[in-house]
C-alpha positions as CSV (number, residue, x, y, z in Angstrom):
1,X,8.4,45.1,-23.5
2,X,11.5,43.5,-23.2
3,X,10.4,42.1,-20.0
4,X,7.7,40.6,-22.1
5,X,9.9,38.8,-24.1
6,X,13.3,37.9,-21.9
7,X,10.1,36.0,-20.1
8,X,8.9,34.6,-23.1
9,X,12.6,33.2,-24.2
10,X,13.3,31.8,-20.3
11,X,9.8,29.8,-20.8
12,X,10.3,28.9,-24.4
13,X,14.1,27.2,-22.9
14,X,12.3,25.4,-20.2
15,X,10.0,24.1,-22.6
16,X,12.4,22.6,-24.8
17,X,14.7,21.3,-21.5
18,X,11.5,19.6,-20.8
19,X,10.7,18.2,-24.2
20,X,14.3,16.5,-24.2
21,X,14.5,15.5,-20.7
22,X,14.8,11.8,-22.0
23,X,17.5,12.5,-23.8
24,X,19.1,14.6,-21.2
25,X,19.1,11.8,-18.4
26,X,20.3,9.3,-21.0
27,X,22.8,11.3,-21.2
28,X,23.4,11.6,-17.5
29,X,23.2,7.7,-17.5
30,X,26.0,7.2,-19.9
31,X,23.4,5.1,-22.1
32,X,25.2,3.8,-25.6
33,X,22.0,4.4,-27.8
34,X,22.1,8.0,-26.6
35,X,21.8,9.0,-30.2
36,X,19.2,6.8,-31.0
37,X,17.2,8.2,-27.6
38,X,17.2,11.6,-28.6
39,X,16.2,11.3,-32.2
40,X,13.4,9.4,-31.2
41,X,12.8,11.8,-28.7
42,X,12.8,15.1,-31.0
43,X,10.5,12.9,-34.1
44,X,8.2,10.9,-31.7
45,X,8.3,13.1,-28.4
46,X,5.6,15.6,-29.5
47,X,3.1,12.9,-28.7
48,X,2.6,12.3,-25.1
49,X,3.0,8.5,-25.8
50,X,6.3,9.1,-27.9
51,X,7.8,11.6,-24.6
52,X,7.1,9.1,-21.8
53,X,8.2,6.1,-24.1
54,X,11.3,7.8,-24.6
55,X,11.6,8.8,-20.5
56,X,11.4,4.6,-20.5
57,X,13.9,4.1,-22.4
58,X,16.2,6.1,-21.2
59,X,15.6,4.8,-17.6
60,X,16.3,1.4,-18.6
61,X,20.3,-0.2,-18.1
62,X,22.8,-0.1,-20.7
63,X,22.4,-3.4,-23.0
64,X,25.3,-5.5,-23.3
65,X,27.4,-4.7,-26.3
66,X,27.9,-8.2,-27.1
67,X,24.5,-9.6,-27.2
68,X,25.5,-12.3,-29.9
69,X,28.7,-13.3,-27.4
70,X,26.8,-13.9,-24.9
71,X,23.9,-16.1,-26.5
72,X,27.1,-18.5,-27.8
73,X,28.0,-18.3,-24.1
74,X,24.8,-19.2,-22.7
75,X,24.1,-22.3,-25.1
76,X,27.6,-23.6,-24.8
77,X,27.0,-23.5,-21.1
78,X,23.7,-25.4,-21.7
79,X,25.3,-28.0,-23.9
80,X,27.7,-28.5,-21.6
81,X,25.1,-28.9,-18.4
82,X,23.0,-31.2,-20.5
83,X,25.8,-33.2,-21.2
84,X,27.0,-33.7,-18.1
85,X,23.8,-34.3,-16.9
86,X,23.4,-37.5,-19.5
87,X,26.8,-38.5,-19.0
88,X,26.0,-39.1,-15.2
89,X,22.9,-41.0,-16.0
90,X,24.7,-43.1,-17.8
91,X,26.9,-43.7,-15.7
92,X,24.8,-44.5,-12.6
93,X,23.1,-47.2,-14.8
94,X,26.2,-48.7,-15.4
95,X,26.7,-48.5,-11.9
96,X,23.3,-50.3,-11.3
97,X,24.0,-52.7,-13.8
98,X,27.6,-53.9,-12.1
99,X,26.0,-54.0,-9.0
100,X,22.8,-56.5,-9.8
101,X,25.3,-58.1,-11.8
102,X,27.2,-58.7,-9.2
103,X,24.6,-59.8,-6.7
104,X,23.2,-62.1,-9.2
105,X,26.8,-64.0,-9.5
106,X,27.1,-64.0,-5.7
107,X,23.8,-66.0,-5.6
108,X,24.6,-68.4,-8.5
């Protein structure tokens, strides 16, 4: 009988390793919404959908702590391309300009 039931215990624990796996290996993975993981993980888990959504998520790379950072980044970069892009057209058709100014003075 106690058999019975050190077997019953060993499954019960391997149930419930299994149950928070996702929140296991996002431990493992260092991930910085761990907390978040694993409570979605114990409310949402018991549904099949809920357990392998969670096993996505904690698959998935760490997101970059400074999301707004690097969206100012990114569109000052993009301001800056753009206007360096008009500010070379510009310049070429001034360039085109002096130069059919040029050869229309030549021919007068």
């Amino acid at each position: 009988m106690a058999s019975h039931s050190i077997f019953e215990m060993l499954v019960l624990l391997i149930a419930v390793m299994v149950y928070f796996l996702p929140a296991m290996i996002a431990d493992r993975r260092k991930r910085h919404d761990l907390l978040i993981i694993a409570l979605f993980n114990a409310v949402v888990g018991w549904t099949v959908l809920g357990w392998f959504l969670a096993l996505f998520w904690s698959m998935q790379p760490n997101p970059p702590r400074d999301i707004g950072d690097n969206v100012k980044e990114k569109k000052k970069i993009i301001g800056m391309q753009l206007f360096s892009r008009r500010l070379d057209a510009r310049a070429q058709a001034r360039q085109s300009r002096n130069a059919e100014r040029d050869a229309s003075s030549k021919r007068s």
